[in-house]
Biopython code that builds the backbone (N, CA, C, O; Angstrom):
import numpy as np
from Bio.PDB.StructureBuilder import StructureBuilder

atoms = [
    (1, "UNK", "N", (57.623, -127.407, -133.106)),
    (1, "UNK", "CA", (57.888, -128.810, -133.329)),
    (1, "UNK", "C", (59.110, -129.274, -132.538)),
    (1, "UNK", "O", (59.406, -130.459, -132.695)),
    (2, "UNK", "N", (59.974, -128.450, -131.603)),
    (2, "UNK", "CA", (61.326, -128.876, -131.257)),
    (2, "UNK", "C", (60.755, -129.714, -130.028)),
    (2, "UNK", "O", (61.481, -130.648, -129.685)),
    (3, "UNK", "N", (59.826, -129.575, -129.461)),
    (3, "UNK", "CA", (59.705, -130.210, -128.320)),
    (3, "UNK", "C", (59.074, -131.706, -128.864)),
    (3, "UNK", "O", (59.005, -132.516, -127.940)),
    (4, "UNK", "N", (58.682, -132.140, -129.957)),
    (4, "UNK", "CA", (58.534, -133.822, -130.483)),
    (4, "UNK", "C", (60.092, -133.972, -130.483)),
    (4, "UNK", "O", (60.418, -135.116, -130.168)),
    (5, "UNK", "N", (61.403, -132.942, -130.811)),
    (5, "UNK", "CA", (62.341, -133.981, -131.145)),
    (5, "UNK", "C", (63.360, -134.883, -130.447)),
    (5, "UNK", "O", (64.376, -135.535, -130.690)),
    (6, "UNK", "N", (62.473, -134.543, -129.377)),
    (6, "UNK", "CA", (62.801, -135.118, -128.042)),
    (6, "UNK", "C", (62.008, -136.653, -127.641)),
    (6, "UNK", "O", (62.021, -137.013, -126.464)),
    (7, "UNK", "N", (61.456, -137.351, -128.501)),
    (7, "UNK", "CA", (60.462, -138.087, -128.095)),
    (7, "UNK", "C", (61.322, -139.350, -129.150)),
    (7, "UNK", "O", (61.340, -139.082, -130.352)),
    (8, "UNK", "N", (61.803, -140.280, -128.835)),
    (8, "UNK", "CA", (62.782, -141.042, -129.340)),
    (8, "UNK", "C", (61.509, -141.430, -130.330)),
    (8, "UNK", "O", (61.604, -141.158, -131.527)),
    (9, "UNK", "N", (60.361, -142.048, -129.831)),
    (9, "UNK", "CA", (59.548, -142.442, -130.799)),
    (9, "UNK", "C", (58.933, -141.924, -132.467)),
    (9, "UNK", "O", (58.283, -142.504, -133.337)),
    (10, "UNK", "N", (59.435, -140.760, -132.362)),
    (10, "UNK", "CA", (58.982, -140.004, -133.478)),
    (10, "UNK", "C", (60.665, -139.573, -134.118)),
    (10, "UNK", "O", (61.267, -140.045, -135.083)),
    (11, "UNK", "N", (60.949, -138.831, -133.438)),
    (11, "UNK", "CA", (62.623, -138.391, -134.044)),
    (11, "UNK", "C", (63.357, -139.694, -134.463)),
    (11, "UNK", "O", (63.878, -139.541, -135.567)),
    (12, "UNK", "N", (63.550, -140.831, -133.975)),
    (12, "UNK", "CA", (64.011, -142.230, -134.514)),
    (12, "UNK", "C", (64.184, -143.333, -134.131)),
    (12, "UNK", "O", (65.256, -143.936, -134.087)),
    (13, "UNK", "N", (62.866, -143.798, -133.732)),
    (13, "UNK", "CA", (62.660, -144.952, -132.908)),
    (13, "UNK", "C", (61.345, -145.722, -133.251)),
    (13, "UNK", "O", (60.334, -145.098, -133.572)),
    (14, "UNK", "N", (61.365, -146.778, -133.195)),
    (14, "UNK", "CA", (60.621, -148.165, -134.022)),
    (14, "UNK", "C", (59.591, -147.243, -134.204)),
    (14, "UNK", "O", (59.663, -147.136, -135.429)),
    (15, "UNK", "N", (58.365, -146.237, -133.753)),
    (15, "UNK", "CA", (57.179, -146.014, -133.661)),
    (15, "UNK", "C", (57.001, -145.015, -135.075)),
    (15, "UNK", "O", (56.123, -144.757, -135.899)),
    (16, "UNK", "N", (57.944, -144.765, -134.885)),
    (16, "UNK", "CA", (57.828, -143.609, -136.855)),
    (16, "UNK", "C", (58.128, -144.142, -138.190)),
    (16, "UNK", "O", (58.401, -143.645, -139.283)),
    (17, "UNK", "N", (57.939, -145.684, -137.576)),
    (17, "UNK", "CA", (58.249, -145.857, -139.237)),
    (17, "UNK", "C", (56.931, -146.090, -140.030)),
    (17, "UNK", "O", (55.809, -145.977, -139.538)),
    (18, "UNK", "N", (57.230, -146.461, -141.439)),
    (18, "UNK", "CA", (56.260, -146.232, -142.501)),
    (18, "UNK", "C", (55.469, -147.620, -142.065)),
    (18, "UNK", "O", (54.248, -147.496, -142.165)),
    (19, "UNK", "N", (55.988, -149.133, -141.526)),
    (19, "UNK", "CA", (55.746, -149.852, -141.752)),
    (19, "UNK", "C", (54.538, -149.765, -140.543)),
    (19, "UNK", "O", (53.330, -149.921, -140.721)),
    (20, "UNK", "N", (55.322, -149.434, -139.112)),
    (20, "UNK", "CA", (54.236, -148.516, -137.831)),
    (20, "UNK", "C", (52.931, -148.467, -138.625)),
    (20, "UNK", "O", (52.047, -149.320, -138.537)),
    (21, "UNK", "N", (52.895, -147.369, -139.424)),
    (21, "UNK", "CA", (52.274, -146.574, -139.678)),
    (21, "UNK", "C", (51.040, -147.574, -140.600)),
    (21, "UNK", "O", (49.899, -147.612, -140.140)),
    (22, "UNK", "N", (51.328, -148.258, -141.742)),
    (22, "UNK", "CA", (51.204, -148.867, -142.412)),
    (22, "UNK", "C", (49.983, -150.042, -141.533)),
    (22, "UNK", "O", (48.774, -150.010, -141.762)),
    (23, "UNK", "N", (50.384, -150.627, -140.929)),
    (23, "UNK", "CA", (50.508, -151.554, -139.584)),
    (23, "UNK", "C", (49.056, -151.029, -139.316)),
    (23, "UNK", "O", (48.035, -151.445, -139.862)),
    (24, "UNK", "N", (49.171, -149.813, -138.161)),
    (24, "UNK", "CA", (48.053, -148.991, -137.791)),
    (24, "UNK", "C", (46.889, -148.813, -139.006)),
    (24, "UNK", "O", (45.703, -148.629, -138.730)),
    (25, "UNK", "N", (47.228, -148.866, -139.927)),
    (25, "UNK", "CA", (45.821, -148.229, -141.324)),
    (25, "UNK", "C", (45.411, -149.457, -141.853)),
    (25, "UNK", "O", (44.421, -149.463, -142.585)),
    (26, "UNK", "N", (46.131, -150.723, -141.557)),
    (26, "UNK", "CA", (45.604, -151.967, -142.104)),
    (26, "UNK", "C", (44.648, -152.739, -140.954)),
    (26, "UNK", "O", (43.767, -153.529, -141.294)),
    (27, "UNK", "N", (44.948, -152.396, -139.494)),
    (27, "UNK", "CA", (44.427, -152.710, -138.336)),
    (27, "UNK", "C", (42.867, -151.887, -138.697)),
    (27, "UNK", "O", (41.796, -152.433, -138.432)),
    (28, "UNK", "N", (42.937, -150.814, -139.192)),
    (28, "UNK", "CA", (42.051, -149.922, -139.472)),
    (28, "UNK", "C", (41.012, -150.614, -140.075)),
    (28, "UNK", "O", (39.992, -150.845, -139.425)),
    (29, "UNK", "N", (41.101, -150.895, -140.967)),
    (29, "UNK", "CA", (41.048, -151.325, -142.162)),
    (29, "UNK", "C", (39.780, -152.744, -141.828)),
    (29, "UNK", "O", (38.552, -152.823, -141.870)),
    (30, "UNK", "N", (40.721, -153.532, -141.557)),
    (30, "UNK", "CA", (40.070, -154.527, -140.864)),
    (30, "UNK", "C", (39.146, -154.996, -139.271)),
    (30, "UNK", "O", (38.894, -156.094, -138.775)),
    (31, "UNK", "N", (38.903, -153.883, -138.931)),
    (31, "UNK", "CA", (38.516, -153.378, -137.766)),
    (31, "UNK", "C", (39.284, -154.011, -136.495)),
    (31, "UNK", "O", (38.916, -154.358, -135.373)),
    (32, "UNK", "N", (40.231, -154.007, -137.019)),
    (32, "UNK", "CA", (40.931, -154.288, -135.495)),
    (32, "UNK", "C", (41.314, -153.474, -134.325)),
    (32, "UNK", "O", (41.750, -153.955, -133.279)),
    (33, "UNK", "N", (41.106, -152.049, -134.582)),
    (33, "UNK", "CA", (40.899, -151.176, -133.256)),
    (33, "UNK", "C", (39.600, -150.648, -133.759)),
    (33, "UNK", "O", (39.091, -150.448, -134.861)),
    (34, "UNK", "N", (39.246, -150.491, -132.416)),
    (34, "UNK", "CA", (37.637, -149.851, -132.214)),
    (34, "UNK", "C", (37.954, -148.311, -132.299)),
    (34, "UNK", "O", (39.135, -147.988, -132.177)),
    (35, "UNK", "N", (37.082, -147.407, -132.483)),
    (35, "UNK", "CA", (37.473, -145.881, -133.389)),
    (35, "UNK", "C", (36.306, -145.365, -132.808)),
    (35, "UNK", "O", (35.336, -146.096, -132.609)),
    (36, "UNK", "N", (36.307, -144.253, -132.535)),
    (36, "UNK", "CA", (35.296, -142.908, -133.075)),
    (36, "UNK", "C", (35.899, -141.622, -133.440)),
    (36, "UNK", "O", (36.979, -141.077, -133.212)),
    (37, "UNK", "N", (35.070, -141.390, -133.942)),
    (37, "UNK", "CA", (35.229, -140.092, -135.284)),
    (37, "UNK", "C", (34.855, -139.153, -134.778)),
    (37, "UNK", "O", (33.734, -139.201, -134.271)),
    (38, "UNK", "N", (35.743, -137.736, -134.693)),
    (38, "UNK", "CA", (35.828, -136.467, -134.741)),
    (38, "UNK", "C", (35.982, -135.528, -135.671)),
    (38, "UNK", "O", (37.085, -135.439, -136.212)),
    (39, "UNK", "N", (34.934, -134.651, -136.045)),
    (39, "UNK", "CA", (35.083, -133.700, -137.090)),
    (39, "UNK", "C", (35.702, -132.417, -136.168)),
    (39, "UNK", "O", (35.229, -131.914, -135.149)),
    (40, "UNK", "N", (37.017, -132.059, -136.958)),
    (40, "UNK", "CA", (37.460, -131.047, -136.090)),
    (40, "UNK", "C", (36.943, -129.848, -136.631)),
    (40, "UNK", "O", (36.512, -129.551, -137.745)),
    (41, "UNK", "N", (37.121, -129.092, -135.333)),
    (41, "UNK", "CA", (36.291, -127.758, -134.935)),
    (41, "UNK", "C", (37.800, -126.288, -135.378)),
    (41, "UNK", "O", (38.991, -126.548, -135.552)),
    (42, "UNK", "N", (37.506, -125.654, -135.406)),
    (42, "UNK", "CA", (38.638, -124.189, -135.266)),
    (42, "UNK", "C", (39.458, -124.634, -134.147)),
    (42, "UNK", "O", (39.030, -125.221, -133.152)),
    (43, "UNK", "N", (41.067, -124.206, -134.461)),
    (43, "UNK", "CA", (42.035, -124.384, -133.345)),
    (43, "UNK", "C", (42.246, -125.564, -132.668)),
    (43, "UNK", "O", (42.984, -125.598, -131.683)),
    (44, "UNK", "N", (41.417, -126.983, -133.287)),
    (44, "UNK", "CA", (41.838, -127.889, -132.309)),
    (44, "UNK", "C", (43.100, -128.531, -132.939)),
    (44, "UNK", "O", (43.029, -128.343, -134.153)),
    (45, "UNK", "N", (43.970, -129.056, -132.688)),
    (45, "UNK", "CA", (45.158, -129.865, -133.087)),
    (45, "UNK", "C", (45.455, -131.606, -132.596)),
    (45, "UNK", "O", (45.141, -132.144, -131.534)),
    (46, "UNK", "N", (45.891, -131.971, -133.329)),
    (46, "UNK", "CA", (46.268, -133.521, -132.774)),
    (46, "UNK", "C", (46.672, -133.609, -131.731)),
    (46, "UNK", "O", (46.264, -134.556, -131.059)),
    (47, "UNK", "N", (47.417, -132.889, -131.279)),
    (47, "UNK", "CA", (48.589, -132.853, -130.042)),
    (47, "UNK", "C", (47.286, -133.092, -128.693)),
    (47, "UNK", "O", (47.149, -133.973, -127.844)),
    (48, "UNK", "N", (46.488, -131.838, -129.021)),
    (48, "UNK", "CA", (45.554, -131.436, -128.289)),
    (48, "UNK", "C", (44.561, -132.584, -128.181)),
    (48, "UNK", "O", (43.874, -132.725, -127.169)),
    (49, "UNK", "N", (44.499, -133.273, -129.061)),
    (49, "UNK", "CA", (42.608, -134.144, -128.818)),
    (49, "UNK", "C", (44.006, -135.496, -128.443)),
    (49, "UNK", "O", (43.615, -136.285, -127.583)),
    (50, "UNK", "N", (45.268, -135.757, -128.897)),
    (50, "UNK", "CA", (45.407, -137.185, -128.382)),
    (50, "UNK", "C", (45.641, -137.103, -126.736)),
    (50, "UNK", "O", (45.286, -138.088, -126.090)),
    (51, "UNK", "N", (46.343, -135.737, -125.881)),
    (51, "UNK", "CA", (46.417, -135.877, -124.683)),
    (51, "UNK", "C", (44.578, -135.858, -124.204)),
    (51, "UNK", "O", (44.224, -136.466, -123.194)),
    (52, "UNK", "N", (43.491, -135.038, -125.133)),
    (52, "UNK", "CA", (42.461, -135.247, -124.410)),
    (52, "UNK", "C", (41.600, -136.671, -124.358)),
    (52, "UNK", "O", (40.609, -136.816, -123.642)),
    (53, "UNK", "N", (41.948, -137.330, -124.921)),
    (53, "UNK", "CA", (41.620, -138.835, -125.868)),
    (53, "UNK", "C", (42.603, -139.924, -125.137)),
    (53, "UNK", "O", (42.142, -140.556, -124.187)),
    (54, "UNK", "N", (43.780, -140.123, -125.511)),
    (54, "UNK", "CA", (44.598, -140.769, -124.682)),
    (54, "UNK", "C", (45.289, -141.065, -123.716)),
    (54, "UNK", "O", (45.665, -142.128, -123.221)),
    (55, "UNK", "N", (45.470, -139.636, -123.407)),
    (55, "UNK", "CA", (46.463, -139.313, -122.279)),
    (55, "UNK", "C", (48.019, -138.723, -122.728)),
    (55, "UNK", "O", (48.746, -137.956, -122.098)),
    (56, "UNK", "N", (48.166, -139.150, -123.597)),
    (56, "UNK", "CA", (49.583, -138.364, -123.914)),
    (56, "UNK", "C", (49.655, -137.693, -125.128)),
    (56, "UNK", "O", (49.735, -138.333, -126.176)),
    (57, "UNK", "N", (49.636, -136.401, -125.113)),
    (57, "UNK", "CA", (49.983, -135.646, -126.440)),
    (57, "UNK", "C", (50.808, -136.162, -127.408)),
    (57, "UNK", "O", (50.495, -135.928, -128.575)),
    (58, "UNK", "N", (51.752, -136.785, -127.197)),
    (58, "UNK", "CA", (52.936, -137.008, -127.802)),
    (58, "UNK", "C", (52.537, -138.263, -128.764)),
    (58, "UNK", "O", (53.246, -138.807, -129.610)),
    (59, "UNK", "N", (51.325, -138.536, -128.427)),
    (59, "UNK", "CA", (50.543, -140.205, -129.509)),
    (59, "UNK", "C", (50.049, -139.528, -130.613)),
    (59, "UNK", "O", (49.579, -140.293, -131.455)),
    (60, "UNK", "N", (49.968, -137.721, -131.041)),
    (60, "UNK", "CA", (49.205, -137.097, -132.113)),
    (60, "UNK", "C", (49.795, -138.287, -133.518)),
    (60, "UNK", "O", (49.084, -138.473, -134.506)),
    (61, "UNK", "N", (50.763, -138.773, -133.397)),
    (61, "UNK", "CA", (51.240, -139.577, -134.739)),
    (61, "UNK", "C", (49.981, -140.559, -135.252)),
    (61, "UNK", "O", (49.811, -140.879, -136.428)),
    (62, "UNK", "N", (49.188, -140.945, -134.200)),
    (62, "UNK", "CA", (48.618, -141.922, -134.279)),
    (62, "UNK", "C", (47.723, -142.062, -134.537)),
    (62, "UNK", "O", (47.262, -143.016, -135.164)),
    (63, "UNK", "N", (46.827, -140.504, -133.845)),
    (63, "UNK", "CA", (45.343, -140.001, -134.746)),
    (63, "UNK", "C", (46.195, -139.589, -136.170)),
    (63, "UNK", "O", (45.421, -139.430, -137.114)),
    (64, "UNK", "N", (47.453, -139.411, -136.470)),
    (64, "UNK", "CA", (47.580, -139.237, -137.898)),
    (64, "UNK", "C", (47.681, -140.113, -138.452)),
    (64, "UNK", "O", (47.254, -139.957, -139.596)),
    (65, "UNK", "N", (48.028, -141.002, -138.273)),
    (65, "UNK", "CA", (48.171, -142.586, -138.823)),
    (65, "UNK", "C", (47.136, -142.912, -139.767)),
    (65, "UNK", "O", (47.107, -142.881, -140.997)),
    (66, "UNK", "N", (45.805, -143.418, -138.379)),
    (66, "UNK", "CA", (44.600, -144.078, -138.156)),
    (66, "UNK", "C", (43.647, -142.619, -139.048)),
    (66, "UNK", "O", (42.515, -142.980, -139.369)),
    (67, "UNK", "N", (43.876, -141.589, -139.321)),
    (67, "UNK", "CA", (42.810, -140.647, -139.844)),
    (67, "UNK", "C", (43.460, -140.268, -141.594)),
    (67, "UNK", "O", (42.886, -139.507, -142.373)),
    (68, "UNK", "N", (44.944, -141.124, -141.934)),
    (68, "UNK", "CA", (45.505, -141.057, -143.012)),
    (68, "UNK", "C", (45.547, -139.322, -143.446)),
    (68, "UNK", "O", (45.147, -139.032, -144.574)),
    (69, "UNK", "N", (45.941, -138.426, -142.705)),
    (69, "UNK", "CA", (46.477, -136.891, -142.794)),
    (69, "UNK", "C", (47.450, -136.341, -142.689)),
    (69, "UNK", "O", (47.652, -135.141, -142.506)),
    (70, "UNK", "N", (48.421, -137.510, -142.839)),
    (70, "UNK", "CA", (50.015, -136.681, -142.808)),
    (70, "UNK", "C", (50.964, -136.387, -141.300)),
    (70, "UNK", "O", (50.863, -136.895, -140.184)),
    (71, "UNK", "N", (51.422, -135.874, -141.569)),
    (71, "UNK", "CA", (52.057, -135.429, -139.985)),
    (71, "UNK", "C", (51.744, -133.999, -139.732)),
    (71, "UNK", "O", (52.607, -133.511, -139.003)),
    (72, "UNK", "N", (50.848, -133.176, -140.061)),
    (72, "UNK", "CA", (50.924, -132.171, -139.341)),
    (72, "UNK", "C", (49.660, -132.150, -137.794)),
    (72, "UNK", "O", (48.755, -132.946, -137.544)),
    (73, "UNK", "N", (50.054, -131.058, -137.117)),
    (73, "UNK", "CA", (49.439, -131.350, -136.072)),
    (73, "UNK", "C", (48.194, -130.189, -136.086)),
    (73, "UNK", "O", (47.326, -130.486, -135.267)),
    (74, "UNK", "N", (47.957, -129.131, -136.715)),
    (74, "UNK", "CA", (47.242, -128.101, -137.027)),
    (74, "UNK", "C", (46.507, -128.619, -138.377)),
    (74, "UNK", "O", (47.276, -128.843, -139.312)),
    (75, "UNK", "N", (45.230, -128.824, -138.594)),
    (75, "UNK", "CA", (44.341, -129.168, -139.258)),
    (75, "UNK", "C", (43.331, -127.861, -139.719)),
    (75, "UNK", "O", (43.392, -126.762, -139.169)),
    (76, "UNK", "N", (42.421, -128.184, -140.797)),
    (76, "UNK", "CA", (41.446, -127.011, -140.723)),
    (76, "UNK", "C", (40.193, -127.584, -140.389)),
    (76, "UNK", "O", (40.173, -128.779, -140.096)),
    (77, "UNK", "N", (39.604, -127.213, -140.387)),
    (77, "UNK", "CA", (38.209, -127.451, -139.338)),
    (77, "UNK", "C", (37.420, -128.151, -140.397)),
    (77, "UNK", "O", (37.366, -127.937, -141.609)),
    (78, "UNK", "N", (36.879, -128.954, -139.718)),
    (78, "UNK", "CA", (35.726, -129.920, -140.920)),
    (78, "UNK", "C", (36.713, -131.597, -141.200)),
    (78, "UNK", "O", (36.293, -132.700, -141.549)),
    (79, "UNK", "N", (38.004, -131.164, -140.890)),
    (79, "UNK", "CA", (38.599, -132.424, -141.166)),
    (79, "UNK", "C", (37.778, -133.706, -139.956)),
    (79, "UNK", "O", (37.194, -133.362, -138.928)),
    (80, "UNK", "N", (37.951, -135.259, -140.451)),
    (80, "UNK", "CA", (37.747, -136.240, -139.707)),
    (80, "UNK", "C", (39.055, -136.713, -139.316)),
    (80, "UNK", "O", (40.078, -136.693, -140.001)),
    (81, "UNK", "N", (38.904, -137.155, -138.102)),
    (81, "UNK", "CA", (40.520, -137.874, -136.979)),
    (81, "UNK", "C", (39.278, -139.132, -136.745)),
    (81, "UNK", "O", (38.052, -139.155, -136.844)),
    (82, "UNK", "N", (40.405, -140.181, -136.362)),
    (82, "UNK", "CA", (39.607, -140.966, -136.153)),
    (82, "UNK", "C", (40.597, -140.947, -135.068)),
    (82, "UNK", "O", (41.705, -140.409, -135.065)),
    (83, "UNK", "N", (39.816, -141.852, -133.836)),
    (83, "UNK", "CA", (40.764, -141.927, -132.222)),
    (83, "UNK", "C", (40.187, -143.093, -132.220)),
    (83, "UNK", "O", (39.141, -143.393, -132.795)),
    (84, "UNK", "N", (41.189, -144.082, -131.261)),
    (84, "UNK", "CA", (40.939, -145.073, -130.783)),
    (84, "UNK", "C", (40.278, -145.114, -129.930)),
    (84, "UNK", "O", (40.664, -144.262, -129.129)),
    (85, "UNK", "N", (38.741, -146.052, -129.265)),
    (85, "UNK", "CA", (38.474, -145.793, -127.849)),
    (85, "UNK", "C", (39.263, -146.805, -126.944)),
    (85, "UNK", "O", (39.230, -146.650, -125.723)),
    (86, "UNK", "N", (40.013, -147.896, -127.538)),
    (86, "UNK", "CA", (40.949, -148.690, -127.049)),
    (86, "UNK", "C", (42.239, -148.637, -127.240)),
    (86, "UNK", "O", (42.608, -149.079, -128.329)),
    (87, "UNK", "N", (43.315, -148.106, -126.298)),
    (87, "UNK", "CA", (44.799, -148.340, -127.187)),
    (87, "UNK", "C", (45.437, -148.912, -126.825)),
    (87, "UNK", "O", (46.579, -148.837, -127.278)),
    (88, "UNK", "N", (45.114, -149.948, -125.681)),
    (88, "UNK", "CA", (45.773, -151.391, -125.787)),
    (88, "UNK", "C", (45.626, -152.184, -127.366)),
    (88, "UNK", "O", (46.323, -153.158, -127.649)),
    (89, "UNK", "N", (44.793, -151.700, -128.141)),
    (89, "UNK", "CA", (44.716, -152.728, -129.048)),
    (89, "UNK", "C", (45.719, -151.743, -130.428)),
    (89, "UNK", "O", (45.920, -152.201, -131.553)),
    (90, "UNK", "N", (46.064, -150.770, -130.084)),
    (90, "UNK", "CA", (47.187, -149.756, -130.798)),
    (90, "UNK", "C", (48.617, -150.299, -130.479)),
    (90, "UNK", "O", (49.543, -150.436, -131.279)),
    (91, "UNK", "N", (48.601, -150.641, -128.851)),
    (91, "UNK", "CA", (49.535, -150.911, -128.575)),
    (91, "UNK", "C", (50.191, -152.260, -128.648)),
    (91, "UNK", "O", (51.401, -152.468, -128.565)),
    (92, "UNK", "N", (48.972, -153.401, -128.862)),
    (92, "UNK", "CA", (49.044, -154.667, -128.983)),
    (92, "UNK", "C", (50.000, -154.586, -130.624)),
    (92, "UNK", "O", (50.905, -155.376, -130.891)),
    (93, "UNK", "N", (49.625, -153.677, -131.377)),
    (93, "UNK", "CA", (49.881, -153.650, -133.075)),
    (93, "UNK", "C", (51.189, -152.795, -133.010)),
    (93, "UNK", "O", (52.127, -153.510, -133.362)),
    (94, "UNK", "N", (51.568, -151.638, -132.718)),
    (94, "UNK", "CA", (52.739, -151.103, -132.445)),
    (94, "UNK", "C", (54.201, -151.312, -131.494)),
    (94, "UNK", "O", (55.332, -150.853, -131.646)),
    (95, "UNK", "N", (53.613, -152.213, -130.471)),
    (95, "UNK", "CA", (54.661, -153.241, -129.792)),
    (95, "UNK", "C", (54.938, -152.335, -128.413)),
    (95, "UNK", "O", (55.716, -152.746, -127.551)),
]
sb = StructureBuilder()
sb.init_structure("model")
sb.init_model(0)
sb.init_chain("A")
sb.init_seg("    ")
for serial, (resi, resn, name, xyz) in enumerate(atoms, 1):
    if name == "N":
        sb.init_residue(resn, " ", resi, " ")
    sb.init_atom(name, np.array(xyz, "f"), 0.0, 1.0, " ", f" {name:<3s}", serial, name[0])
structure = sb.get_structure()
């Protein structure tokens, strides 16, 4: 985990807060970002599907957000993530 605490956005910067977070699951909610659903498999991690999904590993906060699972980045298999297929419209809501 030492290498997130380098990422102002998560260690303490506007993007980790509850309200962020909050923000993202009500957008959810109301379909304001477009989604598809992943049932995870053995060994995959957030870190892992948001750089394969978004482009930057360092957005795993966000499939945690949007899939309401907490902050860890190691899951067990069978869980659902939900990913954005748009994250201009993540980013339109997170600033």
């Amino acid at each position: 985990m030492r290498r997130y605490l380098k990422d102002k956005r998560i260690r303490g910067g506007k993007l980790e807060t509850a309200k962020t977070v909050n923000a993202l699951r009500r957008a959810k909610e109301y379909g304001l970002i477009p989604l598809q659903e992943v049932i995870l498999t053995e060994s995959q991690r957030l870190d892992h599907l948001a750089q394969q999904y978004l482009g930057n590993s360092r957005d795993w906060w966000i499939l945690a957000a949007l899939s309401n699972i907490g902050w860890g980045l190691q899951l067990p298999a069978g869980t659902i993530v939900y990913i954005p297929t748009d994250i201009s419209a993540v980013k339109a809501i997170v600033g």
